[in-house]
MMTF fields as JSON, N, C-alpha, C and O atoms, coordinates in Angstrom:
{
  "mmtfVersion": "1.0.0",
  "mmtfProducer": "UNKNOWN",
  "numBonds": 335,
  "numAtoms": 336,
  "numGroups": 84,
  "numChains": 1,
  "numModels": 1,
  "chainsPerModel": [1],
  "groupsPerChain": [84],
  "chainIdList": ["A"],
  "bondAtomList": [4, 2, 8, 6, 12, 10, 16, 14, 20, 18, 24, 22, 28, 26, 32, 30, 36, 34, 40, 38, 44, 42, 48, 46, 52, 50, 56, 54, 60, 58, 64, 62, 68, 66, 72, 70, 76, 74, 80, 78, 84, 82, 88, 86, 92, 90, 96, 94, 100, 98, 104, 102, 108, 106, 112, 110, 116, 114, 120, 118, 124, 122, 128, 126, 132, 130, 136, 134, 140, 138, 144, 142, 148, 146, 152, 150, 156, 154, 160, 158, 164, 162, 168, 166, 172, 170, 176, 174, 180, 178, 184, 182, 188, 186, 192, 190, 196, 194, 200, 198, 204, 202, 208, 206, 212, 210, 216, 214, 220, 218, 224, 222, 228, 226, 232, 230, 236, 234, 240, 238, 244, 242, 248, 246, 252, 250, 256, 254, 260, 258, 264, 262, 268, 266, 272, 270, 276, 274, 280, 278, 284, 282, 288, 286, 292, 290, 296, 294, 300, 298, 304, 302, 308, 306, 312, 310, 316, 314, 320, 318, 324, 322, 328, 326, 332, 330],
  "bondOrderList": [1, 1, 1, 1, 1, 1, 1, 1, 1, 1, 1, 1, 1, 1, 1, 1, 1, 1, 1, 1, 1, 1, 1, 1, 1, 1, 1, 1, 1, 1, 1, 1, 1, 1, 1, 1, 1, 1, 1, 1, 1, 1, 1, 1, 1, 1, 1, 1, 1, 1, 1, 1, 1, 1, 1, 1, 1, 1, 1, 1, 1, 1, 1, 1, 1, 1, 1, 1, 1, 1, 1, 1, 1, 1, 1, 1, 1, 1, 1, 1, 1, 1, 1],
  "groupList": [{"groupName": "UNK", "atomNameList": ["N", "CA", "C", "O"], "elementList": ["N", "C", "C", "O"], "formalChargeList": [0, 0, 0, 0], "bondAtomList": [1, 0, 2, 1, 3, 2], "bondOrderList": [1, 1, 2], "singleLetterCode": "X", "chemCompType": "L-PEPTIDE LINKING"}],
  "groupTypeList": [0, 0, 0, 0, 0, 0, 0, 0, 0, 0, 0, 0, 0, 0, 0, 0, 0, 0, 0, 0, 0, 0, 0, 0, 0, 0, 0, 0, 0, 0, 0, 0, 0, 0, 0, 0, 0, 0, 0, 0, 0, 0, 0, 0, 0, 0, 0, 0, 0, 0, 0, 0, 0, 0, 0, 0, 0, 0, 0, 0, 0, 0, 0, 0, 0, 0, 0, 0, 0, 0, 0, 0, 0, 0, 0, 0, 0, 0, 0, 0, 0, 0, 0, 0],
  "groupIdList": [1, 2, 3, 4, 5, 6, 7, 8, 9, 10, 11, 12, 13, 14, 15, 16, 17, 18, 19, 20, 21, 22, 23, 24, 25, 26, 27, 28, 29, 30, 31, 32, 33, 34, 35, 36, 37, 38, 39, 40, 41, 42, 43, 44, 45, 46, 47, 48, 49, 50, 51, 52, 53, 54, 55, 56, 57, 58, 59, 60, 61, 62, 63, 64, 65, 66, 67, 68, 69, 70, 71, 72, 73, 74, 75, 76, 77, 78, 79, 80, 81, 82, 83, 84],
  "secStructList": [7, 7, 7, 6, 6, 1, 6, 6, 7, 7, 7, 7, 7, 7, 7, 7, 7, 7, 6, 6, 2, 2, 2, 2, 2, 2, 2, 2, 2, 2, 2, 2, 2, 2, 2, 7, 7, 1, 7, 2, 2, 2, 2, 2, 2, 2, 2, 2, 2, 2, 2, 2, 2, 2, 2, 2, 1, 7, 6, 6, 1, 7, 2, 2, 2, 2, 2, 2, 2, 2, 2, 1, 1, 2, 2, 2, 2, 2, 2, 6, 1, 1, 7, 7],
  "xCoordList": [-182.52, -183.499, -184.293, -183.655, -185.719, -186.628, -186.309, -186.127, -186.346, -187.16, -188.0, -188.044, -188.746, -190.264, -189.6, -190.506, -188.77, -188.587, -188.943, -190.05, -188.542, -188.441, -190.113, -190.973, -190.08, -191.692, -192.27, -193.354, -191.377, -191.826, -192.137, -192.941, -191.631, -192.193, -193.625, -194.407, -194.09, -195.556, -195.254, -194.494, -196.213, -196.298, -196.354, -196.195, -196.529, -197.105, -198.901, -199.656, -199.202, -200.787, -201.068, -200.163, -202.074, -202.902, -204.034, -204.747, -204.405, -205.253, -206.535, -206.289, -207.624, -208.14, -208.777, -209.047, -208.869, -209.47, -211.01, -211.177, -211.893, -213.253, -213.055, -212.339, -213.686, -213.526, -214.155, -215.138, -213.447, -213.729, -213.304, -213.46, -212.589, -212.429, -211.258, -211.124, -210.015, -209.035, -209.746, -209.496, -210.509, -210.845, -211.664, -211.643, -212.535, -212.888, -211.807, -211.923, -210.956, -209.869, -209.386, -209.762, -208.695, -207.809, -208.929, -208.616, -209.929, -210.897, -211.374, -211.419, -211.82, -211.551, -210.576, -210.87, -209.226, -208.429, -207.858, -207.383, -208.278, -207.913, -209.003, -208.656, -210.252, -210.976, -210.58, -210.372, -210.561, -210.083, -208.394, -208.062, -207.709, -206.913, -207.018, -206.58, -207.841, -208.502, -209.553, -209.622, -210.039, -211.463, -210.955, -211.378, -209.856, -209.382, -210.378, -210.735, -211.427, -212.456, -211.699, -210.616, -212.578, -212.225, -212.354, -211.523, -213.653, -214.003, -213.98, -214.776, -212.707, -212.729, -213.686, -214.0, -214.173, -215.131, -216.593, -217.205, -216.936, -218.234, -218.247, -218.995, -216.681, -216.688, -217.025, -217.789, -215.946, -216.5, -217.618, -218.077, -218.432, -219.797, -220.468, -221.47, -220.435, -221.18, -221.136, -222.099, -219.337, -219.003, -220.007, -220.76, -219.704, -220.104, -221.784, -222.291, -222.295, -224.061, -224.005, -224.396, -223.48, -223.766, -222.903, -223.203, -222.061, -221.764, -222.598, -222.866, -223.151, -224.472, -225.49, -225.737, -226.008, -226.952, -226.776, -227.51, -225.214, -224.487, -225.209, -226.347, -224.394, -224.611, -225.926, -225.973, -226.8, -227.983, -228.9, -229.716, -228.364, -228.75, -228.017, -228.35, -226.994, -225.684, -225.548, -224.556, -226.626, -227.086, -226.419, -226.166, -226.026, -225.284, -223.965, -223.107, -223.835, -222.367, -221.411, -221.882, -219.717, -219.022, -218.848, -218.945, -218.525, -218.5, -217.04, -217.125, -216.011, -215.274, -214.97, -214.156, -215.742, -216.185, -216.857, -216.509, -217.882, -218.668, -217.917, -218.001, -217.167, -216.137, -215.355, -215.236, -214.898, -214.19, -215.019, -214.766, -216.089, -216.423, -217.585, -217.978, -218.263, -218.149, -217.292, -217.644, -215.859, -214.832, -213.98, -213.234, -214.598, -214.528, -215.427, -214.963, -216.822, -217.589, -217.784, -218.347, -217.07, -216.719, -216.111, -216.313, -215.294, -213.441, -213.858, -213.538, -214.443, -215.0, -215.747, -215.475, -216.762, -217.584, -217.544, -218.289, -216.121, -215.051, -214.65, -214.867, -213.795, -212.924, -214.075, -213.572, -215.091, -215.907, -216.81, -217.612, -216.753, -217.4, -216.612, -216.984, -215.313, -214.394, -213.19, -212.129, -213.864, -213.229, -214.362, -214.169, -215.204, -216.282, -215.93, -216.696],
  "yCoordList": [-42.847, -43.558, -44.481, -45.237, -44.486, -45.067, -46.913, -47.076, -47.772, -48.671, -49.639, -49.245, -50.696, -50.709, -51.521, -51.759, -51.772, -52.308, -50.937, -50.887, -50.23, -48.544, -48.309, -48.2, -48.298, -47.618, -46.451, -46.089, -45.604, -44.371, -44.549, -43.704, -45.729, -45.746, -45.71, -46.302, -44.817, -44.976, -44.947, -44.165, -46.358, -46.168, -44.856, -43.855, -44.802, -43.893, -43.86, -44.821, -42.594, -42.504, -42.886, -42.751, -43.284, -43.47, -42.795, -43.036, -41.777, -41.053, -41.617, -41.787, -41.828, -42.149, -40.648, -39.688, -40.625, -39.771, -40.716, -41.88, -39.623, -40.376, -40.734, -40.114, -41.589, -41.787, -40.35, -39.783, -39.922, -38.897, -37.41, -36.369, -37.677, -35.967, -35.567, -34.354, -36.651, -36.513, -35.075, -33.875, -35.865, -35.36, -34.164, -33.405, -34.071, -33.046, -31.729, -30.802, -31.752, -31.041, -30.546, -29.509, -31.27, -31.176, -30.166, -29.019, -30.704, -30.028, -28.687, -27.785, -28.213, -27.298, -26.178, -25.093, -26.715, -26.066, -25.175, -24.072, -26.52, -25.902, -25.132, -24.233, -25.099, -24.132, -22.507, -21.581, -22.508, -21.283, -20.896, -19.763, -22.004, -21.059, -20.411, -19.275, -21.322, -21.076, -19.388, -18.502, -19.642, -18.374, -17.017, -15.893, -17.427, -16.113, -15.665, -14.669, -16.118, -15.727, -14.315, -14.402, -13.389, -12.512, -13.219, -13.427, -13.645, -14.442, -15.67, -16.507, -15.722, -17.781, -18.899, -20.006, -18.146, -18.58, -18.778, -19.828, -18.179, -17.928, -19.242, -20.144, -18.532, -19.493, -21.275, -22.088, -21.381, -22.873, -23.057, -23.854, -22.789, -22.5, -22.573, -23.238, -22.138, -22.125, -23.217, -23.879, -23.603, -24.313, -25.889, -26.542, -26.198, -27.023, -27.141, -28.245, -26.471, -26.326, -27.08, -28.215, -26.198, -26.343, -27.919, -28.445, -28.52, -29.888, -30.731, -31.456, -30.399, -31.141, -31.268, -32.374, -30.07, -30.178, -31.238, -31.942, -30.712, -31.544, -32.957, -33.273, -33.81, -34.473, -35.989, -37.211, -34.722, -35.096, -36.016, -36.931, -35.333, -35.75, -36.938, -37.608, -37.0, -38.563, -39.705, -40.308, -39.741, -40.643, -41.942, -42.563, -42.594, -43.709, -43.582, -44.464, -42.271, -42.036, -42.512, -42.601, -42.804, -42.882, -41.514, -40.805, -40.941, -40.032, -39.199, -38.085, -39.814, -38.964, -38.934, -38.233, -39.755, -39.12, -38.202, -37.496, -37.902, -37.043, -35.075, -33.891, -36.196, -34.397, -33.894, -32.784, -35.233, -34.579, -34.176, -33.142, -34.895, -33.998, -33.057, -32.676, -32.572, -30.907, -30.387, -29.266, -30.47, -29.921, -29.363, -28.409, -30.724, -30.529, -29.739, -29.543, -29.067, -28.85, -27.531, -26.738, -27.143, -25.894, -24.902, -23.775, -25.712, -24.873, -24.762, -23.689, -25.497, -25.534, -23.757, -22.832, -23.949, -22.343, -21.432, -20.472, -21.613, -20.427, -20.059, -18.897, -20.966, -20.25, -19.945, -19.29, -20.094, -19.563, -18.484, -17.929, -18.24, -17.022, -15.723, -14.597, -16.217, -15.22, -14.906, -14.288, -15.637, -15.788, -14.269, -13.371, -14.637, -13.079, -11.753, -10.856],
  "zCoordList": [202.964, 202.183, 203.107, 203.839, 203.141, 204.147, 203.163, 201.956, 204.059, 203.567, 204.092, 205.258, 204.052, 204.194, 205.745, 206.544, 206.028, 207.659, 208.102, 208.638, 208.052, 209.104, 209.089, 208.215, 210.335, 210.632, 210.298, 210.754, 209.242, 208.664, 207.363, 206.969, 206.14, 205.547, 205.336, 206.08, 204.03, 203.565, 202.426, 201.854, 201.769, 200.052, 199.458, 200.156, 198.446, 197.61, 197.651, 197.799, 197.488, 197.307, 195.881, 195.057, 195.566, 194.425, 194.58, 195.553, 193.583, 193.421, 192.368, 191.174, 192.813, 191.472, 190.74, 191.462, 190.005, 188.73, 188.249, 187.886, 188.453, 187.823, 186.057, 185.27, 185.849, 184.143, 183.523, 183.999, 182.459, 181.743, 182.136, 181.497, 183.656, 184.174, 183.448, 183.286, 182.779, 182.42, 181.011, 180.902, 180.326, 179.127, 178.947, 177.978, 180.208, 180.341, 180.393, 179.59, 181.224, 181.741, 180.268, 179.722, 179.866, 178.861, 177.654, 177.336, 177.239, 176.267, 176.936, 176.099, 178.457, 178.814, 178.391, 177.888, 178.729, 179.32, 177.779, 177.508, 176.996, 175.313, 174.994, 174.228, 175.272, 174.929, 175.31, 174.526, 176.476, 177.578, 176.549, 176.199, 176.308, 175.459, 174.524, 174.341, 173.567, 172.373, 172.106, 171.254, 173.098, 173.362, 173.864, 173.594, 174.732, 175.812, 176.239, 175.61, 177.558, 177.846, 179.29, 179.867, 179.425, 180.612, 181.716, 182.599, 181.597, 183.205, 183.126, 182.701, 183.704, 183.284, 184.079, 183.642, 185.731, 186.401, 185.451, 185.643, 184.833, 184.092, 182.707, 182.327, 182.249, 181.01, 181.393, 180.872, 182.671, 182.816, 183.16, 182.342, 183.945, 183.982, 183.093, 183.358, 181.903, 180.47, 179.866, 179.481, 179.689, 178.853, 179.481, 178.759, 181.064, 181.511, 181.294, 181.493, 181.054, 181.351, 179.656, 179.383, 178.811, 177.082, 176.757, 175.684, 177.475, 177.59, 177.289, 176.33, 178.777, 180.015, 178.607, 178.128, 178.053, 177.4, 175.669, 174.976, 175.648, 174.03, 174.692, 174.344, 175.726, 175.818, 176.208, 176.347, 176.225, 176.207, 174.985, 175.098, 173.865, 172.838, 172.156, 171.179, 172.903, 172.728, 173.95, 174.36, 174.266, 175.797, 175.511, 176.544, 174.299, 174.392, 174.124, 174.151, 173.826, 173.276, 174.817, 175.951, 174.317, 176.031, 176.109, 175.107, 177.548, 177.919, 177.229, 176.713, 177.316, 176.743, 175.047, 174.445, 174.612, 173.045, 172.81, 171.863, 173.447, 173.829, 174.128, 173.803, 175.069, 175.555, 174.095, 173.577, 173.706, 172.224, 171.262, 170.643, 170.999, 169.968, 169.998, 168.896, 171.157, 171.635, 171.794, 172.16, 171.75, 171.6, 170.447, 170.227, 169.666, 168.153, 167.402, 166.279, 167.62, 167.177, 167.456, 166.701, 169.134, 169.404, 168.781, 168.33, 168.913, 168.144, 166.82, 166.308, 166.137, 164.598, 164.368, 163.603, 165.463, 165.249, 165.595, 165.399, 166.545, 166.965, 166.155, 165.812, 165.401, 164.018, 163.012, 162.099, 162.84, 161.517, 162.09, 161.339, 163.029, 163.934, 164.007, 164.337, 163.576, 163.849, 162.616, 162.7, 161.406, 160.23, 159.394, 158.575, 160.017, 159.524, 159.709, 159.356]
}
């Protein structure tokens, strides 16, 4: 067990995470389950552009309210797209 006398100790890293990547990720990652896309390269690609654009129209919204509810609004016209 190192401890902080021994010249090999090193803390631990701290990573930061930008605000909102958490949420992005997560609303992603449930979409891609949700959709079962073939090309998952493409899908994020899409998904990210049609975000970009959601969020355009919510310029004061915070960013990860924003991720949720294009996420929410997604999954909504997934299932009624596919309830037909």
């Amino acid at each position: 067990m190192a401890y902080r006398s021994t010249p090999h100790f090193k803390p631990p890293l701290t990573i930061i995470i930008p605000y909102g990547l958490k949420s992005w990720l997560e609303c992603l990652c449930r979409a891609i389950l949700i959709e079962g896309p073939s090309q998952i390269p493409e899908f994020i690609a899409a998904y990210s552009v049609e975000l970009l654009q959601f969020r355009e129209h919510k310029p004061l919204m915070d960013t990860k309210d924003v991720t949720h509810l294009y996420q929410e609004i997604r999954g909504k016209e997934y299932s009624f797209s596919h309830c037909i």
